[in-house]
C-alpha positions in Angstrom: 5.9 29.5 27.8 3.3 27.0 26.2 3.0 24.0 28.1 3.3 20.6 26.2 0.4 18.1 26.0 1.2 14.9 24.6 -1.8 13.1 22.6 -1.8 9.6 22.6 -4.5 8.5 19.6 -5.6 4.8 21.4 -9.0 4.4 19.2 -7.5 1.9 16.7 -9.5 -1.8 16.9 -6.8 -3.6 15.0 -9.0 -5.1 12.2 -5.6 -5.7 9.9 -3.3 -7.1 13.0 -6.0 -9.8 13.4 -6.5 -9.5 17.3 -9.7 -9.6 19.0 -8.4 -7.0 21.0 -7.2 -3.2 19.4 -3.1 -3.5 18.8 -2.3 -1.2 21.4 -3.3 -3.7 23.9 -0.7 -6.3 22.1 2.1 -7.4 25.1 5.4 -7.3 23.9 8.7 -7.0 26.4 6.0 -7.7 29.0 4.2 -4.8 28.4 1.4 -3.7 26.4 2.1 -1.4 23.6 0.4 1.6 24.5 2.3 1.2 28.3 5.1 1.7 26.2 4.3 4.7 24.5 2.9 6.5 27.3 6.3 5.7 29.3 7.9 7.5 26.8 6.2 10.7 27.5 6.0 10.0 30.8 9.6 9.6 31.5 10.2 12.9 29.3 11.4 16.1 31.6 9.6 18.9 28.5 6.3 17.2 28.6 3.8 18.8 31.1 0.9 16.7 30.5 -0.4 13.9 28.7 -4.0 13.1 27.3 -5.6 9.4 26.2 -7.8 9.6 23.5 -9.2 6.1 23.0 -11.9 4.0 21.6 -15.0 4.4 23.7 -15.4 1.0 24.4 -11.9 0.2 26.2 -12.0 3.6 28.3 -11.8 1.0 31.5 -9.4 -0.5 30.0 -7.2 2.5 29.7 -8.1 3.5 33.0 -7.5 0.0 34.3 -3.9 0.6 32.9 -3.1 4.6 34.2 -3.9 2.5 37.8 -1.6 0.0 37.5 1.0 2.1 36.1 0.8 4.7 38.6 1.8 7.8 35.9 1.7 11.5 37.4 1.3 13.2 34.2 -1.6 11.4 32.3 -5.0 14.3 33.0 -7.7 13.4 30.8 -8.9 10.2 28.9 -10.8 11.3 25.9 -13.3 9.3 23.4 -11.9 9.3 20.1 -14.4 8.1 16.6 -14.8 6.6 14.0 -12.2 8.1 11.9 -8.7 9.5 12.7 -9.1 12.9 12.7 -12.1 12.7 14.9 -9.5 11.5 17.8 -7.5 15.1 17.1 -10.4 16.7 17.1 -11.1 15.8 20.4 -7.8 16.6 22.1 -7.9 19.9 20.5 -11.7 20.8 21.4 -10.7 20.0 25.5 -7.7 22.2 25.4 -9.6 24.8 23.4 -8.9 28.2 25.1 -5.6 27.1 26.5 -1.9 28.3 25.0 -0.6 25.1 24.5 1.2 22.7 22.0 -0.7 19.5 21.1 2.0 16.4 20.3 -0.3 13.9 18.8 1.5 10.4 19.1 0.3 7.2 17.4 -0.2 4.6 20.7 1.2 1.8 18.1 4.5 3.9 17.8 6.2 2.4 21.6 9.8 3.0 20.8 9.5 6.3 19.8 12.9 8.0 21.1 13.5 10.6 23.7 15.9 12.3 21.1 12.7 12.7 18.9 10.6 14.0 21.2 13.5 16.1 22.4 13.8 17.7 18.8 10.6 18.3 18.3 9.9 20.3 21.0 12.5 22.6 20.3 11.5 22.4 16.4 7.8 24.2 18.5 9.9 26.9 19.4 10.5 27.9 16.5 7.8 26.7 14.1 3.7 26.5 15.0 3.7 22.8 12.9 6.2 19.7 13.1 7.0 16.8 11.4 8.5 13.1 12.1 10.0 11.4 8.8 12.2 9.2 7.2 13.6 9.4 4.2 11.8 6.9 1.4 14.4 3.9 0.4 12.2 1.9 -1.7 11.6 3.9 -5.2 7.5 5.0 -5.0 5.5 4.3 -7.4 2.1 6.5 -8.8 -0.5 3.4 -10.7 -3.2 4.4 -12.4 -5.3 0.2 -12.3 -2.4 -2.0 -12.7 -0.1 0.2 -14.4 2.8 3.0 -13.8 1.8 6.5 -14.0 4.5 8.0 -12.8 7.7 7.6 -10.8 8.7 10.4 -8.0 11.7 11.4 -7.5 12.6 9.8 -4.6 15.4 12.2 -3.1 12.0 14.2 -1.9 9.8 11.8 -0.7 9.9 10.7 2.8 7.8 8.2 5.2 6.0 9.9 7.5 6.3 9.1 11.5 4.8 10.7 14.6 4.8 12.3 17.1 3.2 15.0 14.9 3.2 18.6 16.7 1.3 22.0 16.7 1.0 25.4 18.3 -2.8 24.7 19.3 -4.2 27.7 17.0 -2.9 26.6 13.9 -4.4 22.6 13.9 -7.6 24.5 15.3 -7.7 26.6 12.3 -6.6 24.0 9.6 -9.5 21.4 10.9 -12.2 24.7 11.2 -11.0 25.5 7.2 -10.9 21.6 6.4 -14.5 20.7 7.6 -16.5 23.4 5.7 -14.5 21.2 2.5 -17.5 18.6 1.5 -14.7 16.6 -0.4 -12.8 16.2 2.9 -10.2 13.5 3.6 -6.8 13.2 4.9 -4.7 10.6 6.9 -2.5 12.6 9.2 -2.9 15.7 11.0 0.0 17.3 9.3 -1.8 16.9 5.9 -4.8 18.8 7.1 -2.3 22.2 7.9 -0.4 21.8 4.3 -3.9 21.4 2.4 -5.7 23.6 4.5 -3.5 26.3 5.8 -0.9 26.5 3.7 0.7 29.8 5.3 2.1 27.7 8.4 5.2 26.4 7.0 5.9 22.6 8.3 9.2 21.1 9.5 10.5 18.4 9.4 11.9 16.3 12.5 14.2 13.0 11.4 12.7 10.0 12.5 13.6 6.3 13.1 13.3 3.0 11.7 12.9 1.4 14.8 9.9 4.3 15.7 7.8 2.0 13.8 4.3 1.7 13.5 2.2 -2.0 14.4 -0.2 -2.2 11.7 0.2 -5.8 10.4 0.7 -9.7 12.2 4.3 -9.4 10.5 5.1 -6.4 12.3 4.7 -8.2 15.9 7.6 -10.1 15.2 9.2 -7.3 14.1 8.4 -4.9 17.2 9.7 -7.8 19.5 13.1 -7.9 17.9 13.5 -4.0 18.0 12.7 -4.0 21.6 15.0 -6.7 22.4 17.7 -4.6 20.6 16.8 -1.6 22.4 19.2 1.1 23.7 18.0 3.2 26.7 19.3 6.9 26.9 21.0 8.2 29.8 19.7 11.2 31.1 22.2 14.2 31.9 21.5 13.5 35.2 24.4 14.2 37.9 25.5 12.3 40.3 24.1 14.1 43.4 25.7 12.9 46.6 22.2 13.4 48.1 20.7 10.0 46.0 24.1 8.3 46.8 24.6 8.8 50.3 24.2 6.2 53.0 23.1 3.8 49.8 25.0 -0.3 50.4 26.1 -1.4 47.4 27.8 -5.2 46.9 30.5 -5.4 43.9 31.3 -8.5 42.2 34.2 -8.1 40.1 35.3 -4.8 41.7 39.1 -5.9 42.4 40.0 -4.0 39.2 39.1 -2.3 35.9 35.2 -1.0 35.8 34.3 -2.9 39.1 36.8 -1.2 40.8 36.3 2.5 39.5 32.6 1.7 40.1 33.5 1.2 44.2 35.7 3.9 44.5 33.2 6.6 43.0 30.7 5.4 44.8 32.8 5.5 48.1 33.4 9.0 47.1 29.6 9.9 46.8 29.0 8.6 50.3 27.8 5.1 49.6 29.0 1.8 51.8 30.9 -0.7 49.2 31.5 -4.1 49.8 33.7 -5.5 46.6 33.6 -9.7 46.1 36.4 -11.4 43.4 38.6 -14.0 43.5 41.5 -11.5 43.6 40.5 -9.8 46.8 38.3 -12.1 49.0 38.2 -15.7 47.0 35.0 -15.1 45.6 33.9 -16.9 42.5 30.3 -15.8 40.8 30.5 -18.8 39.5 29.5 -20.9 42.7 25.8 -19.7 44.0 26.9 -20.4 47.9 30.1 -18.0 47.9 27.4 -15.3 46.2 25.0 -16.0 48.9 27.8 -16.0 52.1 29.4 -13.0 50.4 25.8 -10.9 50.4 24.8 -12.3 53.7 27.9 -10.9 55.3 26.7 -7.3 54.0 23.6 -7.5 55.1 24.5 -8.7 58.5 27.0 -5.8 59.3 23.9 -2.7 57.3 20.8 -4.3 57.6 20.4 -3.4 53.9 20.8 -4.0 50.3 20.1 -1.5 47.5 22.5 -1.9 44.3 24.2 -5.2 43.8 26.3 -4.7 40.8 28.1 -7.8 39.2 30.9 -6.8 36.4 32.8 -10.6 36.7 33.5 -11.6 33.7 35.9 -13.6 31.0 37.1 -13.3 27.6 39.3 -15.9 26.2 39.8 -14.9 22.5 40.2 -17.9 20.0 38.9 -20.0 17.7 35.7 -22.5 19.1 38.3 -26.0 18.1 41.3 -24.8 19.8 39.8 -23.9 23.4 39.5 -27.1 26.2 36.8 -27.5 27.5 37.8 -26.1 31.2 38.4 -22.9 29.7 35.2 -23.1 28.0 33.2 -24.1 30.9 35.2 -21.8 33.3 33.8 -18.6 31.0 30.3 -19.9 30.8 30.2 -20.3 34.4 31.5 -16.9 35.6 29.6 -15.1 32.8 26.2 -16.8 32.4 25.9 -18.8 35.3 27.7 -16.2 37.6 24.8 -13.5 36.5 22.0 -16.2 37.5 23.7 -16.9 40.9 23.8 -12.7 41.4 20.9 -12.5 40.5 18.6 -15.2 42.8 21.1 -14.7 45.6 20.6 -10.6 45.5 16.5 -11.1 45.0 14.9 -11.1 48.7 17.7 -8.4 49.5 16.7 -6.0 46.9 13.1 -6.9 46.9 12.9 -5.6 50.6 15.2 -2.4 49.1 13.2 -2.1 45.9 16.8 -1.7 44.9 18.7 -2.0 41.7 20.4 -4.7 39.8 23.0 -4.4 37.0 25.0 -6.4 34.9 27.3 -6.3 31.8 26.8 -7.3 28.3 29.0 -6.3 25.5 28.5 -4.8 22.1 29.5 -8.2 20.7 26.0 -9.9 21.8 24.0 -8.6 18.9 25.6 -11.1 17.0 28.4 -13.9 17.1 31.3 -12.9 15.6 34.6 -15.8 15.0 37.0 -16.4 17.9 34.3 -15.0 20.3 32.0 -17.9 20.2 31.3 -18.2 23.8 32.0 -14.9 25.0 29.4 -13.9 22.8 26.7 -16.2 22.8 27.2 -15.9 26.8 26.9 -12.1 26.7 23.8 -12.4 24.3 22.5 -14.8 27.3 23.1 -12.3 29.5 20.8 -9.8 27.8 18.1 -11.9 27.5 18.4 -13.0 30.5 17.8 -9.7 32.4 15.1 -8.3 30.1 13.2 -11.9 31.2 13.8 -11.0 35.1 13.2 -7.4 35.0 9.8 -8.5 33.9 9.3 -11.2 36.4 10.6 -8.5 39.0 8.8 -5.0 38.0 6.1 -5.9 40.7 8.7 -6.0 43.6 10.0 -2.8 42.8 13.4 -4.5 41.4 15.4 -2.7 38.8 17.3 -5.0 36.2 19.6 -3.2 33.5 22.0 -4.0 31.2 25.1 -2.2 30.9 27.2 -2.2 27.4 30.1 -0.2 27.0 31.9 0.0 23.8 35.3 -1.0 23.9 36.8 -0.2 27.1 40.7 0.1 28.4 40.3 -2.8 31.4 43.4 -5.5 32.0 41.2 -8.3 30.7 41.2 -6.1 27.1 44.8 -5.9 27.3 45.5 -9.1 28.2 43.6 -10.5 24.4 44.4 -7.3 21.9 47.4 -5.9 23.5 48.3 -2.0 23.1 45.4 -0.2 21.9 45.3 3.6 20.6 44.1 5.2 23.6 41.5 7.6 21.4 39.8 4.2 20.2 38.5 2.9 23.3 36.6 4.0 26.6 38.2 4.9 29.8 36.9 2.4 32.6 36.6 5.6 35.0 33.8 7.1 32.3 32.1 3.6 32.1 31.8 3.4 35.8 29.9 6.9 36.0 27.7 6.2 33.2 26.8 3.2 35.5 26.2 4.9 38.7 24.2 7.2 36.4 21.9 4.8 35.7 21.3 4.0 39.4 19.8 7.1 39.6 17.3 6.4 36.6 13.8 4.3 36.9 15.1 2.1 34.0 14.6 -1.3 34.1 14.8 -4.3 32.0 16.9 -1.7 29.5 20.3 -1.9 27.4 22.1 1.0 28.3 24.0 1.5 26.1 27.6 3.9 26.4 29.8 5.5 23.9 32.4 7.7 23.1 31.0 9.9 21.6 28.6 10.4 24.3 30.6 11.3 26.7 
């Protein structure tokens, strides 16, 4: 079976961004772009190895970065030139002789999707060239000076993406048929196999608005809003008592509902649980010393911390005028001020675990909707929130993530919507696995995000 090399084409300078630096070294969700992208390929199971090819003069810079990052999979930086294709080039000239498939990846691209890569590398078993496009919304326009020429139909145009991908002998053929062509010139390696060897057939992989390419100051903004909107994808990974066993774990909010389907699987997988509400023990969220005595008692009976999990939380549906002020300040201090007391009282425990931190958002935070007016805005808190510590945290080894579960069967939902359809919402039990699932991911500073249809 070929093995899969993922190119990451790094030799951009950034002239039309306006940086002194190359956009791949931009920061955005307290990363730099290309740490992004390579995470991606890093992170996916089907890729074997991954190569850098960058600008000659930031090849410290890259290397600077593989350090800090500590990836397993990154094997050779390579020196790209002065135009795109001679980056390609490269990659394919070091894995010349070897049966392989080259995945050539903008470094600008950073939320490319595992589901894309995913499809793609199955597309390779069938076909020697792939693809990544969307379909072209905007009607295109040919102009000859300042006027039309002709207009395409737009049903077949598309916007091309990457990753692009290739058995390795057909891009080596294509570039060894397109540079004996004096008239030369293409903008993507996918152009140079349909121009120049037209035999190999090239599918086409859908893409993603949000796998969008920095090229322009205006995209920045853009790129940060994406990534703050971003939904992490849950691995099919089980939940192996092996990774579970022996683990503490401290439940706020576990007297019922999620919280309480959280504790018990847990229990079952061979974990010590420790629930914390004001149903079972008195414990409010909302006051920072009952979250400190309540995690101070675990840690003096196990000696250890490693998931602190906090799923407290209220919902009073109505209208901004009509609620008193107790009850607004009673749900803004159990849901926003309850996650910062979690949070600072659970730091030095989980910083000596490297452990894990999650909360819960809900699908209501990307925007405020009537009668949830403080749920929502405290939910969107809670989001921000969490991507801002799990930067401030990566260092320590500290996991932060966001759960947020699409509407889910739990006493506070039928206590403001009454009797559902049971086929319209989530089962707390499948909620709670998802969760433990992603305790056994390296996610962090993520939305995970959890659906019916996913499960």
């Amino acid at each position: 079976m070929k093995r899969n090399i993922a190119i990451i084409l790094a030799g951009g300078v950034g002239n039309r961004l306006g940086l002194s630096t190359p956009k791949q070294f931009f920061k955005v969700a307290g990363k730099m772009v290309v740490e992004h992208t390579i995470d991606a390929f890093e992170s996916n199971p089907h890729i074997d190895e991954i190569a850098i090819v960058s600008n000659p003069f930031y090849i410290s810079d890259i290397e600077s970065i593989i350090i800090k990052n500590g990836w397993k999979k990154v094997k050779k930086i390579l020196k790209g030139g002065e135009e795109r294709y001679h980056s390609s080039l490269s990659a394919i000239n070091a894995y010349e002789g070897e049966d392989v498939n080259l995945i050539f990846h903008d470094a600008v691209r950073p939320l490319v999707s595992q589901r894309i890569i995913n499809d793609v590398i199955e597309a390779l078993k069938t076909y020697k060239a792939i693809d990544v496009a969307m379909p072209a919304t905007d009607t295109i326009i040919e102009t000859e000076g300042d006027f039309i020429r002709s207009i395409p139909d737009r049903s077949k145009l598309k916007r091309g993406q990457t990753p692009q991908a290739f058995h390795i002998e057909s891009i080596r053929q294509a570039y060894e048929n397109a540079l004996k062509d004096p008239h030369f010139k293409v903008t993507d390696d996918c152009g140079v196999v349909v121009k120049y060897l037209p035999e190999v057939p090239v599918y086409v992989v859908m893409g993603e608005e949000s796998n969008m390419k920095l090229t322009y100051k205006e995209d920045t903004y853009l790129l940060d809003k994406f990534f703050q909107l971003r939904k992490s994808e849950l691995s099919n990974l089980p939940c192996e008592e092996s990774q579970l066993n022996n683990k503490v774990a401290v439940i706020f909010g576990g007297s019922y509902g999620i919280g309480a389907d959280i504790a018990r699987i847990l229990q079952e997988k061979g974990s010590q649980v420790f629930c914390f509400s004001r149903n079972l023990n008195g414990t409010d969220v909302g006051c920072k010393e009952q979250v400190a005595n309540a995690l101070e008692s675990v840690y003096q009976q196990t000696q250890r911390i490693d998931y602190v999990i906090n799923t407290a939380g209220i919902l009073n549906k109505e209208p901004l005028v009509s609620s008193d002020y107790q009850t607004i300040s009673n749900a803004v201090n159990t849901n926003y001020m309850g996650t910062i007391n979690v949070a600072l009282e659970a730091y030095p425990y989980l910083k000596e675990s490297k452990g894990k931190l999650i909360f819960f958002t809900s699908s209501s935070y990307t925007r405020g909707r009537a009668f949830y007016s403080i749920y929502s805005s405290t939910k969107a808190a809670i989001v921000n929130f969490v991507q801002a510590i799990a930067q401030e945290w990566e260092s320590f080894g500290i996991s932060v993530n966001c759960i947020n579960p699409e509407r889910t069967k739990t006493p506070m939902r039928v206590h403001n919507f009454g009797i559902e359809p049971e086929d319209s919402l989530l089962s707390s039990e499948k909620v709670a696995m998802a969760t433990i699932q992603s305790l056994l991911t390296e996610f962090t500073g993520q939305v995970i995000d959890i659906k019916r249809n996913e499960l």
